[in-house]
C-alpha positions as CSV (number, residue, x, y, z in Angstrom):
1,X,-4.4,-22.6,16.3
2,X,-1.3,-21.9,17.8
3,X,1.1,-21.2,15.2
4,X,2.1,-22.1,11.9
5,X,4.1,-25.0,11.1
6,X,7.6,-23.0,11.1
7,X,9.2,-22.6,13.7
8,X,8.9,-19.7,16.4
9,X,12.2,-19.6,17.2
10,X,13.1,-18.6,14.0
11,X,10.4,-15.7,14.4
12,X,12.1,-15.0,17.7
13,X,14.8,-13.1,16.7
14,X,13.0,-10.8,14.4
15,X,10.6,-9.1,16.7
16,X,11.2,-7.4,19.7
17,X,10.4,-9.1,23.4
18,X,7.7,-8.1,25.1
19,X,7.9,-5.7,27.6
20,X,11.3,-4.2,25.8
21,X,9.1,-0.9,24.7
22,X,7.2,0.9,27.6
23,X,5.4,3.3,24.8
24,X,1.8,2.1,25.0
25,X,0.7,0.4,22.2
26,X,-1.2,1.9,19.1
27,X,-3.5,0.2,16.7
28,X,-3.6,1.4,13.1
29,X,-6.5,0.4,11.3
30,X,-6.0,0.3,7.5
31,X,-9.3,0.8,5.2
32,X,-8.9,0.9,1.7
33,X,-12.4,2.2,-0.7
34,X,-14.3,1.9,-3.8
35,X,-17.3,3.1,-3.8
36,X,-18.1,2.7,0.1
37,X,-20.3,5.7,0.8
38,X,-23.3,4.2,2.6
39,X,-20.8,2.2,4.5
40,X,-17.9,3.9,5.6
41,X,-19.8,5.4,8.1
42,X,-21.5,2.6,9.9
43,X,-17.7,0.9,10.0
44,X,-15.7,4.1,11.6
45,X,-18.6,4.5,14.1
46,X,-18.6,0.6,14.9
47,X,-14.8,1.0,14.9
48,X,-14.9,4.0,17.4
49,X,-16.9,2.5,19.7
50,X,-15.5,-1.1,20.1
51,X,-12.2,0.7,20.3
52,X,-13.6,3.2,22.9
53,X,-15.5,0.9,25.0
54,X,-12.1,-1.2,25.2
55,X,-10.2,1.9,25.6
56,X,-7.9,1.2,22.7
57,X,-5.2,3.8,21.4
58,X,-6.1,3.7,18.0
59,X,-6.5,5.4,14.4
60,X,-8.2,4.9,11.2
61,X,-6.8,5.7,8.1
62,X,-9.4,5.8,5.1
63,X,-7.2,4.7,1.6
64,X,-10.2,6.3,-0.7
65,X,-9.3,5.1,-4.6
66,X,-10.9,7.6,-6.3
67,X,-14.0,6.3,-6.0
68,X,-17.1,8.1,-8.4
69,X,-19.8,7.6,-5.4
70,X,-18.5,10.7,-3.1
71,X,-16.8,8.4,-0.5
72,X,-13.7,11.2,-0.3
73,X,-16.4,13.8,0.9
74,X,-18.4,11.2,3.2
75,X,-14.4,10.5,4.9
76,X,-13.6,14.2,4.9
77,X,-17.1,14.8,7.1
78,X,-16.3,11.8,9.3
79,X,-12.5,13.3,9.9
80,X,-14.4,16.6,11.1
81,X,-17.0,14.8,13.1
82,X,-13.7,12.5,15.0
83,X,-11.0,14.7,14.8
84,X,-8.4,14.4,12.7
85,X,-6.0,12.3,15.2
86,X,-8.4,9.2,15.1
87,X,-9.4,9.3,11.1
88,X,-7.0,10.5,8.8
89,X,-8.1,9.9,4.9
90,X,-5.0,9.8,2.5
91,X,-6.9,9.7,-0.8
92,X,-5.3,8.5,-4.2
93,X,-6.8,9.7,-7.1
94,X,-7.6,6.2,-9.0
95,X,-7.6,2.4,-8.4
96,X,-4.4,1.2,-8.0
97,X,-4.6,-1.9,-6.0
98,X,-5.0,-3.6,-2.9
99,X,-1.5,-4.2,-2.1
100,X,-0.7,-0.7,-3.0
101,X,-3.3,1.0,-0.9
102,X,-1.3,-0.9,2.4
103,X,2.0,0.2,1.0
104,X,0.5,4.1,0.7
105,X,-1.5,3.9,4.4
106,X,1.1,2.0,6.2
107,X,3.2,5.2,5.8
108,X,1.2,7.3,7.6
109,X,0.5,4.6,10.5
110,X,1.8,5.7,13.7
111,X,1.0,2.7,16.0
112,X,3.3,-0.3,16.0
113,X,-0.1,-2.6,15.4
114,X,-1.5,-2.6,12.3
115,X,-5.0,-3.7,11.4
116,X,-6.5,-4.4,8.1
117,X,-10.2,-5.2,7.5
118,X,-12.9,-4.0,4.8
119,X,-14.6,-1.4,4.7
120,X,-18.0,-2.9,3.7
121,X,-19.2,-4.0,7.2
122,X,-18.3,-8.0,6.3
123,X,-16.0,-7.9,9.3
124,X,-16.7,-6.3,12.3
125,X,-15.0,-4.1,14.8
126,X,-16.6,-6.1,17.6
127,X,-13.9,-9.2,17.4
128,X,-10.9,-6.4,16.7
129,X,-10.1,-6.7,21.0
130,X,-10.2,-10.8,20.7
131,X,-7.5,-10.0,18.2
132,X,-5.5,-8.4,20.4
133,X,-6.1,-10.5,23.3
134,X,-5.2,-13.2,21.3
135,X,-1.7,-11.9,20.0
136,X,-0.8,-11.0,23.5
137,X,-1.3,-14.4,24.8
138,X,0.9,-15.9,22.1
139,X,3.4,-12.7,20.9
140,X,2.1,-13.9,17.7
141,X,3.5,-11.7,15.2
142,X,0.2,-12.5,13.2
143,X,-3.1,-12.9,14.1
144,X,-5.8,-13.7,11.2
145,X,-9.4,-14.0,11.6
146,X,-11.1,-17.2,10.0
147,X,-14.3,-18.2,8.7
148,X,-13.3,-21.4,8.4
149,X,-12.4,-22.8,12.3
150,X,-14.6,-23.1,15.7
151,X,-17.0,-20.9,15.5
152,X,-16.3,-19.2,12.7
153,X,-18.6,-19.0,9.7
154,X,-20.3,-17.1,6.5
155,X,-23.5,-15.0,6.3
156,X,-25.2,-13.8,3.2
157,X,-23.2,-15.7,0.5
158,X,-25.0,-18.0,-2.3
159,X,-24.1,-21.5,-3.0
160,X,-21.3,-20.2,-5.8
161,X,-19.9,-17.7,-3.5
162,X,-19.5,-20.4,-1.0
163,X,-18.1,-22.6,-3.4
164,X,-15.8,-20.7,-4.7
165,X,-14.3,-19.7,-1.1
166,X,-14.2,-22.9,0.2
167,X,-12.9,-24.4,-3.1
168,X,-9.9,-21.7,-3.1
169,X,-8.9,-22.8,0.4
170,X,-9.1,-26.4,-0.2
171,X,-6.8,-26.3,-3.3
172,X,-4.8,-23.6,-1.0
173,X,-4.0,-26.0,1.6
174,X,-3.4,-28.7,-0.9
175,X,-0.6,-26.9,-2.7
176,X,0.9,-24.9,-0.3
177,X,0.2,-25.5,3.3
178,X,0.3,-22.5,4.5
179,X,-0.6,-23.3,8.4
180,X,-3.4,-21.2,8.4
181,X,-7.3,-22.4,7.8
182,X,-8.4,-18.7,5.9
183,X,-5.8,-17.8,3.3
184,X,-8.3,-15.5,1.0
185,X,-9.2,-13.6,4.1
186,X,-8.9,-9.8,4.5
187,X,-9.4,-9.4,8.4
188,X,-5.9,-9.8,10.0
189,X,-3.9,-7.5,12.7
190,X,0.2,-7.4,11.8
191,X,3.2,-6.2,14.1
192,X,3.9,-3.2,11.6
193,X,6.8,-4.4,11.1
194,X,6.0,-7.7,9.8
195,X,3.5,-5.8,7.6
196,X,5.8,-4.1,6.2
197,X,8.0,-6.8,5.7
198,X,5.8,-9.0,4.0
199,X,4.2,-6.1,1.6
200,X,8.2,-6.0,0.4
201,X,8.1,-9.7,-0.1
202,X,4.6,-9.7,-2.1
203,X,4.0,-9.4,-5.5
204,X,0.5,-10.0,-6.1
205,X,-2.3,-8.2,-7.1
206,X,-5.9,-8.5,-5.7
207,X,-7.8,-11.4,-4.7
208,X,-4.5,-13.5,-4.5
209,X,-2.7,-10.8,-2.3
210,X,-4.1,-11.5,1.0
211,X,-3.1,-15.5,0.2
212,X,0.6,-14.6,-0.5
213,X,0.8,-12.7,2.7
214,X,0.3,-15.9,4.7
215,X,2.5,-18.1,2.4
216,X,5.3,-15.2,2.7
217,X,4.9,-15.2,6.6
218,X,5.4,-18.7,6.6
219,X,8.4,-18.4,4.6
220,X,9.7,-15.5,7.1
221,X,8.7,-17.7,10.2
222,X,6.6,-15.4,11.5
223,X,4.1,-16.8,14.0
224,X,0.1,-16.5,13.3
225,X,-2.7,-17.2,15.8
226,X,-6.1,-17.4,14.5
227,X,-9.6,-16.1,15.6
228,X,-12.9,-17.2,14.6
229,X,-14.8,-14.8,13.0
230,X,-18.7,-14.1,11.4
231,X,-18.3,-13.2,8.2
232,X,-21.4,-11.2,6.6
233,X,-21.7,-10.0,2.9
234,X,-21.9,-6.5,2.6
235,X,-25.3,-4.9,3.1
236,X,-24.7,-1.7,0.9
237,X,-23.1,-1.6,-2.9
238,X,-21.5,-4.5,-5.0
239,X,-19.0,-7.5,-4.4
240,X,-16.0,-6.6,-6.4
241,X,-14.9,-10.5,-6.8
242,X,-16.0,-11.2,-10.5
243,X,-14.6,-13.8,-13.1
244,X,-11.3,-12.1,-13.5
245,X,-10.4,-11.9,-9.8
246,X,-11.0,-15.7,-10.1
247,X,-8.5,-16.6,-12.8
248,X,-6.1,-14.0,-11.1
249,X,-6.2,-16.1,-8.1
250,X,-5.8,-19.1,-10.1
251,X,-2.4,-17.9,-11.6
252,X,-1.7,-16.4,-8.8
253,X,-2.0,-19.9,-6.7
254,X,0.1,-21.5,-9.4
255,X,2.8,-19.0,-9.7
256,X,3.0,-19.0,-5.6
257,X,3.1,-22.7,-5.9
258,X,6.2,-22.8,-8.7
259,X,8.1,-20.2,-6.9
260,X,7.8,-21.3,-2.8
């Protein structure tokens, strides 16, 4: 894909031309978590080395909600083990949201790249330099990994799961053609900027939120390029998408729908 269906000129004048900066560039990689003990490992050492192999200036800040499992003492170990210039944790002390947990880490991002992904291992590190490949091609002020185009796909997922994923795209694309194939997506790198930007603009909650962020960028005329991506459900713990998180995105779609 190369952009969405606004215009890139309009994008154009809010983000800076290449080459303006000489400051090397900085990824930032967001993870928010619930309960992500066995996991949060595995993902910072995946992320450290695709990062390091690529030789990548990033950082990972850990968003830990609070969560019951010991996840905060699991990121305090892995901050010792890295150094606290590569993971930073910036703990909340309850669930607050997903939306919120970008608002709180964003603020103590230092690159001008931001990347957000889960911390479950369902998306891994190892596409992270396509991403960035990809937004350098096109200065895309977006770039959003789908399951849905080229080689993209899902692992792991029953029939309902399936369902339910492809169904919520399929009604997405109807309603609000958003110029992107994988609106409920979490796996996406932002100009921080534009991140920030668009989590001003956004008012949902949840499942829906990663939607909106699309349909807001489109509004904005930001540009997104798109990257196939594997998709695997998460090895360790439970899948937080229940029957509330699916009438949420419901309203959510309608509300979105009414209002852009």
């Amino acid at each position: 894909m190369a952009s969405t269906g606004a215009s890139r000129r309009g994008a154009a004048s809010q983000r800076p031309p290449q080459g303006r900066s000489s400051r090397p560039d900085k990824y930032s990689v967001l993870l928010p978590t619930y309960n992500e003990r066995e996991n949060l490992p595995l993902i910072v050492w995946l992320l450290v080395k695709s990062f390091s192999e690529s030789a990548i200036n990033y950082e990972i800040i850990i968003i830990d909600d609070g969560s019951p499992d010991g996840t905060r003492e699991v990121a305090e170990q892995l901050e010792k083990i890295y150094g606290p210039d590569k993971i930073l944790l910036r703990p909340r002390e309850k669930k607050l949201g997903l939306g919120t947990a970008y608002i709180h880490g964003i603020k103590h991002a230092t690159g001008n790249y931001v990347i957000i992904m889960d911390a479950d291992l369902s998306h891994h590190p190892k596409f992270i330099p396509e991403f960035i490949r990809k937004q350098k091609e096109g200065n895309f002020d977006i770039v959003s990994g789908t399951r849905y185009k080229g080689s993209g796909g899902v692992y792991g997922w029953d029939l309902k799961r399936k369902i339910i994923s492809r169904g919520a795209n399929f009604i997405t694309q109807i309603l609000l053609r958003p110029g992107a194939s994988d609106l409920t997506g979490s796996f996406r790198l932002y100009r921080k900027e534009v991140l920030q930007k668009l989590i001003e603009k956004c008012v949902s909650k949840g499942y829906v939120f990663q939607m909106e962020m699309i349909v807001r960028a489109r509004q904005l005329n930001y540009t997104i390029g798109e990257v196939p991506i594997s998709f695997v459900d998460r090895v360790y713990g439970e899948s937080k998408l229940g029957g509330n998180e699916i009438v949420s995105f419901l309203k959510g779609l309608l509300t979105l729908f009414a209002t852009t």
